[in-house]
C-alpha positions as CSV (number, residue, x, y, z in Angstrom):
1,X,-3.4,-36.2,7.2
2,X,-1.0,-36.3,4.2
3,X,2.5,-35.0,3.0
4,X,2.0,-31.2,3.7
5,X,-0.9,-30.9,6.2
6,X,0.2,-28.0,8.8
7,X,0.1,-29.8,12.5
8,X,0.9,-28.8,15.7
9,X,4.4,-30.9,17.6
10,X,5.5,-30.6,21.1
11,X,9.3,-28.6,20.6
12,X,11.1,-28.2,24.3
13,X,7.9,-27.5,26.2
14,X,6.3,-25.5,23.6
15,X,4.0,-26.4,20.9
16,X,4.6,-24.9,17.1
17,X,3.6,-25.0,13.5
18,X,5.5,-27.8,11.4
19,X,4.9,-29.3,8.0
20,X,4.8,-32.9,7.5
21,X,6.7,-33.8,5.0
22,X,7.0,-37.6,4.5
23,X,4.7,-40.5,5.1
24,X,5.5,-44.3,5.6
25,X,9.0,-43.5,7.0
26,X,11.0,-46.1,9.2
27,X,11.6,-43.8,12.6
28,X,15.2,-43.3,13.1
29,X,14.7,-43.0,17.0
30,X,13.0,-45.7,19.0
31,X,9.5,-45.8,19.1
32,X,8.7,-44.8,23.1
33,X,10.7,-41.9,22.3
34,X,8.3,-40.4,19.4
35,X,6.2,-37.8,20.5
36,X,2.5,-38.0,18.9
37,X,1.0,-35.0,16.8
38,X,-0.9,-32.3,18.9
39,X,-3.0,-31.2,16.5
40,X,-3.7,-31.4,12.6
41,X,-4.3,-27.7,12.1
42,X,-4.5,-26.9,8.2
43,X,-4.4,-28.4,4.7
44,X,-1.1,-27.6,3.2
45,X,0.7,-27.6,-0.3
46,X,0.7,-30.6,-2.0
47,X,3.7,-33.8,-2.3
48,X,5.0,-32.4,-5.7
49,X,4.9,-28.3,-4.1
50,X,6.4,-29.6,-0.9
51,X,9.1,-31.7,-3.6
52,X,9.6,-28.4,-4.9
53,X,10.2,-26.1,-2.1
54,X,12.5,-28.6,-0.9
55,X,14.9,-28.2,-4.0
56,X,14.3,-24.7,-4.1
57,X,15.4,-24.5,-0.2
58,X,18.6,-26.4,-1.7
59,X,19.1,-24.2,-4.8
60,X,18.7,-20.8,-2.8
61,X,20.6,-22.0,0.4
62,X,17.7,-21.5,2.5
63,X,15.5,-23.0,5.1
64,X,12.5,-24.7,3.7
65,X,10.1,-23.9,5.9
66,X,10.7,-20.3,4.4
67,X,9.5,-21.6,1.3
68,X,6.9,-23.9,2.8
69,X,5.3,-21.2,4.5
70,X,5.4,-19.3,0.9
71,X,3.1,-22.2,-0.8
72,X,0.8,-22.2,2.3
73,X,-2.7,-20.6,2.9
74,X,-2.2,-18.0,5.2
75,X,-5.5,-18.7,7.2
76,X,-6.3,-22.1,8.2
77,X,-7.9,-24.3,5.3
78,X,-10.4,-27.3,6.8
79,X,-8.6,-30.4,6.1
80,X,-10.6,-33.5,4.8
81,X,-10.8,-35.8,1.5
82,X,-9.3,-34.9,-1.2
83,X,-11.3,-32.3,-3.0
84,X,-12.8,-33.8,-6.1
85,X,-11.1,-33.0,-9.4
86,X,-12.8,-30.6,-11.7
87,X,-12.3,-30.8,-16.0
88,X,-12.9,-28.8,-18.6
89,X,-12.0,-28.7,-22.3
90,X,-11.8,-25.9,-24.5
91,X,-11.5,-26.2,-28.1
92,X,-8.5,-24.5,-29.7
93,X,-8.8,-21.2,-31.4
94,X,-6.6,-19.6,-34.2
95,X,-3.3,-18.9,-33.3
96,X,-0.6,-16.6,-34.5
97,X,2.4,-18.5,-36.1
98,X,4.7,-17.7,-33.1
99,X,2.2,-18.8,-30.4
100,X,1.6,-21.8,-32.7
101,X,5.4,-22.5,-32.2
102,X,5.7,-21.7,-28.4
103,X,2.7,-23.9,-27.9
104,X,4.2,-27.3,-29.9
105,X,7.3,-27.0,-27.5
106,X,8.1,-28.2,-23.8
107,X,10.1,-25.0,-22.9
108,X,10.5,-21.5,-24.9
109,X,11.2,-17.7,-24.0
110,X,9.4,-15.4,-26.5
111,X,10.3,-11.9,-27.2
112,X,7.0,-10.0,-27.0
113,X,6.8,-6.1,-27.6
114,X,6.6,-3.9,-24.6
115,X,3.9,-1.5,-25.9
116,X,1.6,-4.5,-27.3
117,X,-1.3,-6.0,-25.5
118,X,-0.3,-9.1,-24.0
119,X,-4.1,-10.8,-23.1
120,X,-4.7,-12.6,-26.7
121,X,-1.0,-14.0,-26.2
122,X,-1.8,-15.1,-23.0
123,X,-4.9,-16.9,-24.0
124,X,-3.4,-18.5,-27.0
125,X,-0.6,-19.9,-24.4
126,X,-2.9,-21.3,-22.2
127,X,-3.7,-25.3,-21.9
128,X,-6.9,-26.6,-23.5
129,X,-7.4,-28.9,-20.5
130,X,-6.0,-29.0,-17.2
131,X,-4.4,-26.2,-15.0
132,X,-2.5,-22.8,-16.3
133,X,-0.3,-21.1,-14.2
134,X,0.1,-17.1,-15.2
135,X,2.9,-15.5,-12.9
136,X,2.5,-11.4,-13.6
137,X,5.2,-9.5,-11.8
138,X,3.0,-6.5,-11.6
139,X,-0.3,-6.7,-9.4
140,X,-1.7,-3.9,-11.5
141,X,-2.1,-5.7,-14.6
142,X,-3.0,-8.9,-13.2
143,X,-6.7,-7.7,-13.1
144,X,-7.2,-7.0,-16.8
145,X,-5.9,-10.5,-17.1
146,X,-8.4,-12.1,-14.9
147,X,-11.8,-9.7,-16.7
148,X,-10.7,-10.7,-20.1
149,X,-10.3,-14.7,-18.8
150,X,-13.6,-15.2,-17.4
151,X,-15.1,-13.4,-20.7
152,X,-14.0,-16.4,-22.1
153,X,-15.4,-18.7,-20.0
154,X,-12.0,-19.6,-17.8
155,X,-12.1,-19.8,-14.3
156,X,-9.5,-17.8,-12.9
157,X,-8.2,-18.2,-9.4
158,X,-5.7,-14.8,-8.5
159,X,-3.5,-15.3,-5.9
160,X,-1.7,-12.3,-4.6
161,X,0.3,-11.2,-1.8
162,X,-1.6,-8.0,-2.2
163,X,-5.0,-9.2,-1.4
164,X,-6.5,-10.1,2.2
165,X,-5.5,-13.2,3.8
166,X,-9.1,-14.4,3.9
167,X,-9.4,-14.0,0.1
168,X,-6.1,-15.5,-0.4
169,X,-6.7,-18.5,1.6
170,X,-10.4,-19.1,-0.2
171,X,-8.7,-19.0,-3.6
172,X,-5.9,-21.2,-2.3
173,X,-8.6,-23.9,-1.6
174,X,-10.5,-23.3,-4.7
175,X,-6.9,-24.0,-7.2
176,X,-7.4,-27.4,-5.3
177,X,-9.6,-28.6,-7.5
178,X,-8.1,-28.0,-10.5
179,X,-9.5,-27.0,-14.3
180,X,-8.2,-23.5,-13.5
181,X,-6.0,-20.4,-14.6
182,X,-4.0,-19.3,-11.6
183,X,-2.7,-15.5,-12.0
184,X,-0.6,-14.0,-9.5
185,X,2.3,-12.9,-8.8
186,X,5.9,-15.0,-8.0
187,X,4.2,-16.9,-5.2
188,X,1.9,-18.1,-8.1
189,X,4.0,-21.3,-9.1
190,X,3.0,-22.6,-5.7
191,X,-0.3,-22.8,-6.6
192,X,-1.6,-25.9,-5.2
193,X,-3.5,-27.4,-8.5
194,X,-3.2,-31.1,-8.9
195,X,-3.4,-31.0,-12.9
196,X,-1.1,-28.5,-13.8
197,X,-0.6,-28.5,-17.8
198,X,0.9,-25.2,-18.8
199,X,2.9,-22.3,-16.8
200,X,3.7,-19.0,-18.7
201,X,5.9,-16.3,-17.0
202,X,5.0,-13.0,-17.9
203,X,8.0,-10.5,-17.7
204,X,10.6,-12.7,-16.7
205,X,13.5,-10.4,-16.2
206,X,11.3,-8.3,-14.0
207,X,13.4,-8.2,-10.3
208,X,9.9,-8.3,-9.0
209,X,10.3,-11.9,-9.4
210,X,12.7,-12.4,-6.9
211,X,12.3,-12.6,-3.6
212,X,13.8,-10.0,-1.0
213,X,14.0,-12.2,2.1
214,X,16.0,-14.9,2.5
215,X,15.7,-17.6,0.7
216,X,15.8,-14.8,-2.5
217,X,14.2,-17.4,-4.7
218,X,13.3,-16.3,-8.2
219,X,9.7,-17.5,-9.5
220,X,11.0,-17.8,-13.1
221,X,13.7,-21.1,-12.2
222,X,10.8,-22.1,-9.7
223,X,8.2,-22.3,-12.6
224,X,11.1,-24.0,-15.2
225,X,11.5,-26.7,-12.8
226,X,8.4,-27.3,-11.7
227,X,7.0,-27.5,-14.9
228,X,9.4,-30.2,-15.7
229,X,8.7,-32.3,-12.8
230,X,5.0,-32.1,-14.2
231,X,5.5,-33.0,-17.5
232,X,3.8,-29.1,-18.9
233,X,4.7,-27.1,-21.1
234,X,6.6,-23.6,-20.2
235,X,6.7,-20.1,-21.8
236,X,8.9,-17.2,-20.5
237,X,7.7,-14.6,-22.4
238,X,9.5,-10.9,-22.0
239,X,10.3,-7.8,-24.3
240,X,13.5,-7.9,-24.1
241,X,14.7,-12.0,-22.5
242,X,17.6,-12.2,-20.5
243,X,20.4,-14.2,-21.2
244,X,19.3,-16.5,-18.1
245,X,15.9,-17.3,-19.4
246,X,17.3,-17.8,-23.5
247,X,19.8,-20.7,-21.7
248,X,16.7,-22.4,-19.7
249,X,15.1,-22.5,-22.8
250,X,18.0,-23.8,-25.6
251,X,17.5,-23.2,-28.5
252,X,13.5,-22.2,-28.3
253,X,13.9,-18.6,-28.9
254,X,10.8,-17.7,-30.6
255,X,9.9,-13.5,-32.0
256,X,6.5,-12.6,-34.1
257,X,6.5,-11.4,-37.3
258,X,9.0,-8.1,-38.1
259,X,6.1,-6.0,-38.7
260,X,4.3,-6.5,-35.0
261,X,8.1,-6.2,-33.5
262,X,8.9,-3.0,-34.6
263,X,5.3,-1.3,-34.6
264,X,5.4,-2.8,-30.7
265,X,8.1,-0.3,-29.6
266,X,8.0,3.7,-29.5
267,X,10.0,6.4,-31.5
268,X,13.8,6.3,-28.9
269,X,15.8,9.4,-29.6
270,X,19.0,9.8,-28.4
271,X,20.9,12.9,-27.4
272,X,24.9,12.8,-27.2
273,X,25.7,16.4,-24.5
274,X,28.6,16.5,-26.1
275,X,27.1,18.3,-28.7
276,X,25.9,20.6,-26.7
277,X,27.1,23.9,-25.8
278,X,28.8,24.4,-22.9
279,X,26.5,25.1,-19.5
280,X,24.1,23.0,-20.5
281,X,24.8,20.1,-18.0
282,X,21.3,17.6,-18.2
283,X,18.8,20.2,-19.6
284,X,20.0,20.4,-23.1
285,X,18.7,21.9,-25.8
286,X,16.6,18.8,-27.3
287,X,15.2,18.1,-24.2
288,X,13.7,21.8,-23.3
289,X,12.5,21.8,-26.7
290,X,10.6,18.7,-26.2
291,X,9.1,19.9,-23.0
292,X,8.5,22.9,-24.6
293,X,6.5,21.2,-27.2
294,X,4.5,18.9,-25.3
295,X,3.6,21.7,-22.6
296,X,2.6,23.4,-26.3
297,X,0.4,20.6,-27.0
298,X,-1.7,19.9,-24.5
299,X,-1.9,16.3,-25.2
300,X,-0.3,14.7,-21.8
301,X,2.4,15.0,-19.5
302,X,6.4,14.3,-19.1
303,X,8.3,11.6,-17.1
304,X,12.0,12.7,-16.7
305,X,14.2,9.9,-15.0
306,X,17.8,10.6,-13.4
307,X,18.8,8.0,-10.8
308,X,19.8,9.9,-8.4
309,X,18.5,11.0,-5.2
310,X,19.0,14.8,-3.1
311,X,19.9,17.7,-4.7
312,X,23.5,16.9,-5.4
313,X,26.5,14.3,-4.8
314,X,29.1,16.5,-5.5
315,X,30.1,20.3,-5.0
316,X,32.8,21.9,-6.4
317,X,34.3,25.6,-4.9
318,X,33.8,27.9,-7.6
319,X,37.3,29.5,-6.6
320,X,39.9,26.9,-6.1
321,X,38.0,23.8,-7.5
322,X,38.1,21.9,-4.3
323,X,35.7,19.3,-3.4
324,X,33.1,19.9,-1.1
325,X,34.4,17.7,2.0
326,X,33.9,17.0,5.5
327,X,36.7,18.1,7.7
328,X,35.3,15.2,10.0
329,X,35.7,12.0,8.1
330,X,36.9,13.2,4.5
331,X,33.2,11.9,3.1
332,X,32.0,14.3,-0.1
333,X,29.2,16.4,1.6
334,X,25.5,17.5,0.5
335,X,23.6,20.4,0.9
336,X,20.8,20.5,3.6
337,X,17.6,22.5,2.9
338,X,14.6,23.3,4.1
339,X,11.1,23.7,2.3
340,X,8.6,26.1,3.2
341,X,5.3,28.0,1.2
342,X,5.3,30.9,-0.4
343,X,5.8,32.8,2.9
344,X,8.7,31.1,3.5
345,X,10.6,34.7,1.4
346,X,14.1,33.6,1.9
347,X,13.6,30.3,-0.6
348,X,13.7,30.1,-4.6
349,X,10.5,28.2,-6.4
350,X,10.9,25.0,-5.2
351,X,9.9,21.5,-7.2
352,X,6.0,22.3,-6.1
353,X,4.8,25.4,-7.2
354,X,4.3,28.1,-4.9
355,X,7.0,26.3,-1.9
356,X,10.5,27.6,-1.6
357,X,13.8,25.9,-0.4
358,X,15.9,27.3,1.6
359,X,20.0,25.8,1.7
360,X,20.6,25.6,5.5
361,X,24.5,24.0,5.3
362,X,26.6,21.0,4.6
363,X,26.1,18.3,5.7
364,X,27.7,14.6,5.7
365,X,25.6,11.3,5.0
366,X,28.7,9.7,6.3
367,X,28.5,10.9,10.0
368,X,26.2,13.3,9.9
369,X,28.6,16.4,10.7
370,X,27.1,19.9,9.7
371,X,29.0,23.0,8.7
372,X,28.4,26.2,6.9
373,X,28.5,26.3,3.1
374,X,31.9,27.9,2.8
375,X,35.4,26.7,1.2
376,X,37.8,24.5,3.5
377,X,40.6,25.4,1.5
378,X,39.7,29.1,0.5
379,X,36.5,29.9,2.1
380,X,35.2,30.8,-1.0
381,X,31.5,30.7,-0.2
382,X,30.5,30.2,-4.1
383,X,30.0,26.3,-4.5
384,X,28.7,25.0,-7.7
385,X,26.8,21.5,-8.3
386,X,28.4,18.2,-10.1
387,X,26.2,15.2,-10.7
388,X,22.9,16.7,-9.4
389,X,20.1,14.7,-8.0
390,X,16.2,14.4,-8.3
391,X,15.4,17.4,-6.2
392,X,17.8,19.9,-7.5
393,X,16.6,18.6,-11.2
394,X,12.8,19.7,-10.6
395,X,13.9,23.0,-8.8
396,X,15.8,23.8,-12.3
397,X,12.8,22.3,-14.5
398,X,10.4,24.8,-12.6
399,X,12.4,27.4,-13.3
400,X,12.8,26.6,-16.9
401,X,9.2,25.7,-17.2
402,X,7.7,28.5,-15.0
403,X,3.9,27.8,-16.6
404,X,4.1,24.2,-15.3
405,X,3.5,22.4,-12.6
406,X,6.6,20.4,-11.5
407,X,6.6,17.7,-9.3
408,X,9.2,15.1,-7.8
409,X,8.0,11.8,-7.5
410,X,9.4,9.5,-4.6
411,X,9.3,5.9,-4.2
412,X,7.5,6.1,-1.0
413,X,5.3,8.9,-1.7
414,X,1.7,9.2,-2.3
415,X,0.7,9.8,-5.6
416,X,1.1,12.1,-7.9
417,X,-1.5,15.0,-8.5
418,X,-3.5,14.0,-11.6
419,X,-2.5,18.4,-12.8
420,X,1.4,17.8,-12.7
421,X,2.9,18.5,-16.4
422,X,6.6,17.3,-15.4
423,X,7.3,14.1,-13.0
424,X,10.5,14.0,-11.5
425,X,11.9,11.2,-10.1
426,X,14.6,8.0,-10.1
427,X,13.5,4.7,-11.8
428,X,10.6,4.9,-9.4
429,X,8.7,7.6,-10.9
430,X,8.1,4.6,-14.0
431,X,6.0,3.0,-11.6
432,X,4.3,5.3,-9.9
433,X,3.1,7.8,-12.9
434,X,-0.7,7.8,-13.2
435,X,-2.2,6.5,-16.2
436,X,-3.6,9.7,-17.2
437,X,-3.0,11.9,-18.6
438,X,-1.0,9.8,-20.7
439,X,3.0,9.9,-20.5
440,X,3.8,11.3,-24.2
441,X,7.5,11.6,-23.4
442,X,9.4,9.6,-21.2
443,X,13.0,11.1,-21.0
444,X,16.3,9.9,-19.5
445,X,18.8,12.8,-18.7
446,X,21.9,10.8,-17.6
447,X,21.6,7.2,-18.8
448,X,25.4,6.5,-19.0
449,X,25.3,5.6,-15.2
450,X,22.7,2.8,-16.2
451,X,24.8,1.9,-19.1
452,X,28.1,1.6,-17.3
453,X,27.4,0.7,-13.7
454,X,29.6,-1.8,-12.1
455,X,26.9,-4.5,-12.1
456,X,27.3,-7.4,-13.7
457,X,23.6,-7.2,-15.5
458,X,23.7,-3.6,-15.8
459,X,23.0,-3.9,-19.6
460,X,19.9,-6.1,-19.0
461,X,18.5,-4.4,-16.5
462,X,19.6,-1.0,-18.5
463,X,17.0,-2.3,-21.2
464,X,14.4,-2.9,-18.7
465,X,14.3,0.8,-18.0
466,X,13.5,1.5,-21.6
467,X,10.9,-1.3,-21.4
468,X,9.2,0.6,-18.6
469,X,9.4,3.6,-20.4
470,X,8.3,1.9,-23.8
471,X,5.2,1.1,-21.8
472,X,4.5,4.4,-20.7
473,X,4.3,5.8,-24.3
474,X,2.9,3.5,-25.8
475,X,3.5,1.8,-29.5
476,X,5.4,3.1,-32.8
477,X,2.4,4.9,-34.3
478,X,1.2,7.3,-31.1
479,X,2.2,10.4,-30.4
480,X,4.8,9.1,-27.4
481,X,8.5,9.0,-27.4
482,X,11.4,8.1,-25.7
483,X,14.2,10.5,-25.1
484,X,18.0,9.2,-24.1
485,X,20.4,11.4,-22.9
486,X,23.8,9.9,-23.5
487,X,27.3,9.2,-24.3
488,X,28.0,6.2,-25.4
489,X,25.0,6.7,-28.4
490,X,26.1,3.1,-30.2
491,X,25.9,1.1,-27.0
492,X,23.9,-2.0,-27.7
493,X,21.0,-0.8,-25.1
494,X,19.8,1.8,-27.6
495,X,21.0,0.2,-30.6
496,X,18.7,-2.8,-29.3
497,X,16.1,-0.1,-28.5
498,X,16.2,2.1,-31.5
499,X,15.8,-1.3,-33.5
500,X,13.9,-3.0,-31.5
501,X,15.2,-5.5,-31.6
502,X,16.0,-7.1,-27.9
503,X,18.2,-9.8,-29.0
504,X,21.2,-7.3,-29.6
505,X,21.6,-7.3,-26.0
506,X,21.7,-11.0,-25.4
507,X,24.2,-11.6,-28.1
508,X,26.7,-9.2,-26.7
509,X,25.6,-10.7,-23.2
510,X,26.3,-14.0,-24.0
511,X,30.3,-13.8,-24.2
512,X,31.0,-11.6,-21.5
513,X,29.0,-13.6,-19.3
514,X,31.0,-16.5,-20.2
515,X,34.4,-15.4,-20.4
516,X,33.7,-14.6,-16.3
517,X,31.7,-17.5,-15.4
518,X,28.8,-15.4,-14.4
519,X,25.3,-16.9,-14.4
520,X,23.9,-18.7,-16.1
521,X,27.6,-20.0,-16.8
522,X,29.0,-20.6,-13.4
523,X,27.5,-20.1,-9.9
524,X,27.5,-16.9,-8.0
525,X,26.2,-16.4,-4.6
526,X,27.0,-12.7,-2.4
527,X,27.8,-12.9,1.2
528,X,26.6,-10.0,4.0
529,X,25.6,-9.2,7.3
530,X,27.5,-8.1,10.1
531,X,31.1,-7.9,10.1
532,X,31.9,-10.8,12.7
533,X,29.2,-13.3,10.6
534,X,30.6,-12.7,7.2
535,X,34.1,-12.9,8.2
536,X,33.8,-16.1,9.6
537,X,31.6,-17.6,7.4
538,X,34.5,-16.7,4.8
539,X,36.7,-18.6,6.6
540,X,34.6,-21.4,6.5
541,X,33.8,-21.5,2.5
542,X,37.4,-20.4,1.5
543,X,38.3,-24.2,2.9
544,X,35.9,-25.4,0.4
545,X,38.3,-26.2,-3.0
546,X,35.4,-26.0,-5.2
547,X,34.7,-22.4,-4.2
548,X,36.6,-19.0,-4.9
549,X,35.7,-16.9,-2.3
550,X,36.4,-12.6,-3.3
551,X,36.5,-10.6,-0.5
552,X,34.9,-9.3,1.7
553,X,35.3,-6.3,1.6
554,X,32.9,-2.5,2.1
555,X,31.5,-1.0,4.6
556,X,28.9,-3.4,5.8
557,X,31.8,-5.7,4.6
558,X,30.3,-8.4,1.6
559,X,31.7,-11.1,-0.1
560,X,31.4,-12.8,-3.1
561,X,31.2,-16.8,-4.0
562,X,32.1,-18.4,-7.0
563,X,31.9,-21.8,-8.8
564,X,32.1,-23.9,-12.2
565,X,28.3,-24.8,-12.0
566,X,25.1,-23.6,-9.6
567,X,24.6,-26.7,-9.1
568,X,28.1,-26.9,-7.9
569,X,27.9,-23.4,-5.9
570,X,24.6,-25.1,-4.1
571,X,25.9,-28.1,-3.1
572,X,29.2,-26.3,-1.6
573,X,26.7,-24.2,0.5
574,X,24.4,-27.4,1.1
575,X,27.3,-28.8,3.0
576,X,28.8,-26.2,4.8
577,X,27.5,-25.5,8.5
578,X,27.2,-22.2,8.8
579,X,25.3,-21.8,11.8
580,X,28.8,-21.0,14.0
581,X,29.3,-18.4,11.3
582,X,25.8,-16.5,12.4
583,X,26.3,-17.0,16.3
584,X,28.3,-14.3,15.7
585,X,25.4,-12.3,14.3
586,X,23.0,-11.4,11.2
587,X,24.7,-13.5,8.1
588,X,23.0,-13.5,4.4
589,X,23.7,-15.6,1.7
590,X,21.8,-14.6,-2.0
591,X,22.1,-17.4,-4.7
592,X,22.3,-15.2,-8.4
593,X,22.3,-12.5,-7.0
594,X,21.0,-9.2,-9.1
595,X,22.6,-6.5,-8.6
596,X,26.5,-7.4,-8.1
C-alpha cells in the first residue's frame, strides 16, 4: 500500500471507497481511537497525480475525491510492486523551424492551421525518451493519432472516457510502466506514467476540455501545471490560441511559415444583408446562388448553421405590428406544429422530403399556455416570422431547393442520411456532419448573434465556429468555402478569418479583458443552483473583502464572483464554508467559467 491505493474504511457503520493520501503521518487522534483499513482494494494514481488533483480540487473549488476518482481506473487494478520501468530512445528526426522552436522551450502555444494535418506536428512534439502526454478534445481523431504512432514504432496507450471500463482500466495499468505516448482526451493528464517528459494539448480552446460536473476543471491548466511540477516540456497548440493559453505561455508564441498559414485555411466570404433587397431575411441572394451551384456540381454537400432552435422566437401580427404574446404570463410565444407523411394533406413540404407540418397554435415555453394563432390586440390571424429558427430555415430551404433533399440536423439525433444535399442545424450540425460526401460549403446565415453575444469570450469562441467550419472544407486550394452572413463585415472574427491570421483576435482580446479584470487578468467564478442555496451562499462571500459579489439575479437566479487574482478568487472560496449555504439545497460554484 502507497499514497493513492483505493482501500476500504469503516464510516458510521458502513464501509466505503477512500483514497490514501499520505503516508508516515503523526495521527492527530489517539491511537486506540484509529480504526484499521478493511481492505486494500485497487492500485490508484500516483503521489505527484494525487499532488495534482489536490491543487486542482483547490483551484476549481471542488471536492477532491471528484478529481481522484477522475485519475482512477474504473475497474479494480491488482495492487503489488511497483511495476518495472520500461525505456526507449528514439533518435530525432528533421523538424520544421517552428517545431524546432516549440521543442527548445519549457512552455509554448502554437498557432497551427485548422485545415492542416496535425499527426507530423504531433510526432515532431513528442519526447525522444520518456512519457508523452497527447490530450485530443475530439475522440474521433484520436484514432488516426494512435495508427500513425505505432507505424513509427511508439507505443501508444489511449485512454478515453469513450471506451469500456475494462479497456480503460488495462490501458491505465499499462501507462504504469512508462516509455509511452498517452492519447486521450481531458482525463488524459492523469495518466498515471512515472516518467513523464513532454505533454502537448491539442485544440486547447476546445470547451470539450472542460469539465461539465462539478469540479469544471479544464485539462489545459491541469496539463500546464502538471507539467511544471515534472520538470517537461509543454505545447498548447490550437488554430486560433486564446488569450488564456498565449498568457500561460509568456512570450512563447510560436506560428509556421506564412505560406503553410495561409494555404491552411479555406476561401471565407462574407455577405453584409444589408445589401440585399428587401424580403430577403437569411436566404440572400449569394447564398441561394451558392447552393444553387453546388447542387449544380455534384461534388458534395452543404452545412448551413443558424443558432437557433424551433421554427421561430418571435412573431409579429401582420396588421397592427404587435408581438406575438401570451395573455398568461406576457412571455413572446412560438408556434406548435405537427409533422406527418405525405398523407398528412393539410401540411406544406416539411424539412424531410415527402413529410408535412402542420401549425397547430401558440404556444408559451414560459408556462406552457396554448392559444389559437390569432392577434390579441386585433385578431388579425396573419402573423409573420422574426428571428426564425432551425426548423422553419429547412422548411424554407426545401422550398427553395425543391430537387434536394433537406435535412435538420439535431444535437441529439441519429445521423444524418449519407443522400442529404443541405444539413440544417445549430453549431451542432459541425459535429455531427458525415465525412462524406465532403462539406464543399459551410455557411453561416446570421453570425452577428455569435459576434455580439453577451458573453464575455464570445469573440473566441465566435472563431472557433469558423475553425469547425474551416475543417469541414478543407484547405485554401480545394474546392470548399466558407460563407458569413453578417453585419458587422470588419469585425476582427472575419478579419482574423479572411486573413488567417488568428492572432487578430487575441490582440483585440487582450485589452478588453484587462480593462474588466476578466480571466486570465483577475478571477471569475459564477454562482447557481436553487434559489435558497445561491442566496445564502451570497451572503456568505459578499462578507469576504477580497471578493465583489454581482448579483444574483435570473430566473434560476445566478451570481457572479470577482477578484484581483485566481489565485486570490480560490483562496476566498477555499476558506469559506459553504456547506450551510447548500443545506438549503443544490448550490454550484464554476471557477472560469465559459460562457458568462
Amino acid at each position: 500500500m502507497r499514497v493513492g491505493t483505493i482501500v476500504r474504511v469503516p464510516l458510521h457503520g458502513r464501509r466505503v471507497r477512500g483514497w490514501v493520501v499520505a503516508d508516515g503521518v503523526e495521527p492527530e487522534a489517539e491511537l486506540d481511537r484509529i480504526l484499521p483499513l478493511t481492505k486494500v482494494v485497487s492500485a490508484g494514481p500516483p503521489a505527484d497525480v494525487v499532488a495534482l488533483c489536490e491543487w486542482a480540487a483547490w483551484r476549481y473549488a471542488g471536492p477532491v475525491s471528484a478529481l481522484l476518482g477522475a485519475a482512477s481506473p474504473p475497474n479494480v487494478v491488482a495492487v503489488g510492486p511497483e511495476p518495472e520501468l520500461e525505456a526507449a530512445v528514439f533518435p530525432p528526426v528533421a523538424l520544421p523551424d517552428v517545431v524546432a522552436r516549440a521543442r527548445e522551450r519549457p512552455r509554448s502555444v502554437l498557432a497551427w492551421p485548422p485545415a492542416v494535418d496535425r499527426r507530423e506536428l504531433v510526432l515532431g512534439l513528442l519526447a525522444t525518451e520518456g512519457s508523452t502526454i497527447v490530450v485530443v478534445p475530439a475522440p474521433g481523431r484520436a484514432p488516426l493519432l494512435v495508427r500513425q504512432l505505432e507505424r513509427e514504432g511508439r507505443r501508444a496507450v489511449v485512454l478515453g472516457s469513450e471506451r469500456p471500463a475494462a479497456e480503460r482500466s488495462a490501458m491505465w495499468d499499462r501507462a504504469r510502466a512508462g516509455a509511452c505516448v498517452v492519447v486521450g482526451g481531458r482525463l488524459a493528464v492523469f495518466a498515471p506514467v512515472p516518467d513523464l517528459a513532454a505533454v502537448v494539448v491539442l485544440d486547447e480552446g476546445d470547451e470539450a476540455l472542460k469539465e461539465e460536473r462539478a469540479p469544471a476543471w479544464n485539462a489545459r491548466e491541469l496539463a500546464v501545471e502538471r507539467a511544471a511540477r515534472a520538470g517537461a516540456r509543454v505545447t498548447l497548440v490550437s488554430p486560433a490560441p486564446t488569450v488564456d493559453a498565449r498568457e500561460l505561455a509568456g512570450d512563447a508564441s510560436l506560428r509556421p511559415a506564412r505560406p503553410l498559414e495561409r494555404s491552411g485555411w479555406p476561401v471565407v466570404e462574407v455577405v453584409d444583408p444589408r445589401d440585399e433587397p428587401p424580403g430577403r431575411a437569411l436566404l440572400t441572394t449569394r447564398l441561394t446562388t451558392a447552393l444553387q451551384d453546388m447542387l449544380a456540381s455534384r461534388t458534395g454537400r452543404a452545412v448551413c448553421v443558424l443558432n437557433r432552435r424551433g421554427r421561430a422566437r418571435l412573431l409579429v401580427c401582420g396588421n397592427c405590428g404587435e408581438l406575438a404574446r401570451c395573455e398568461r404570463c406576457g412571455a413572446a410565444v412560438t408556434e406548435g406544429v405537427r409533422t406527418s407523411g405525405p398523407e398528412g394533406g393539410a401540411g406544406y413540404p416539411g424539412p424531410e422530403r415527402g413529410s408535412h407540418v402542420t401549425v397547430t397554435g401558440l404556444v408559451c415555453a414560459r408556462c406552457g399556455e396554448t392559444r389559437p394563432r390569432v392577434c390579441l390586440v386585433c385578431h388579425d390571424t396573419r402573423l409573420r416570422g422574426r428571428r426564425i429558427g432551425v426548423t422553419r430555415l429547412a422548411e424554407e430551404l426545401g422550398a427553395l431547393l425543391p430537387r434536394a433533399r433537406v435535412v435538420e440536423v439535431g444535437a441529439g439525433d441519429d445521423a444524418p442520411p449519407v443522400d442529404a444535399q443541405v444539413l440544417v442545424g445549430t453549431e451542432a450540425v459541425l459535429h455531427r456532419a458525415p465525412p462524406q460526401p465532403p462539406v464543399v460549403l459551410c455557411a453561416f446565415l446570421e453570425f452577428d448573434q455569435e459576434l455580439l453575444a453577451t458573453r464575455y469570450r464570445a469573440a473566441e469562441q465566435a472563431l472557433w465556429l469558423l475553425v469547425r467550419a474551416a475543417r469541414m472544407v478543407g484547405p485554401r486550394a480545394g474546392p470548399g468555402r466558407v460563407l458569413v452572413q453578417t453585419r458587422l463585415p470588419d469585425h476582427e472574427v472575419l478579419v482574423a478569418a479572411r486573413r488567417a491570421d488568428p492572432t487578430v483576435v487575441g490582440d483585440a482580446e487582450r485589452p478588453r479583458r484587462q480593462a474588466l479584470a476578466f480571466p486570465p487578468f483577475g478571477g471569475l467564478a459564477e454562482v447557481s443552483g436553487e434559489a435558497a442555496a445561491v442566496l445564502a451562499a451570497c451572503a456568505e462571500l459578499a462578507a469576504r473583502p477580497a471578493l465583489t459579489v454581482l448579483g444574483p439575479s435570473g430566473t434560476p437566479p445566478r451570481a457572479l464572483l470577482q477578484a484581483a487574482t485566481v489565485d486570490r478568487l480560490c483562496d476566498e472560496l477555499d476558506a469559506v464554508d459553504l456547506s450551510p449555504a447548500r443545506a438549503h439545497g443544490r448550490l454550484r460554484v464554476e471557477v472560469d467559467p465559459l460562457r458568462v
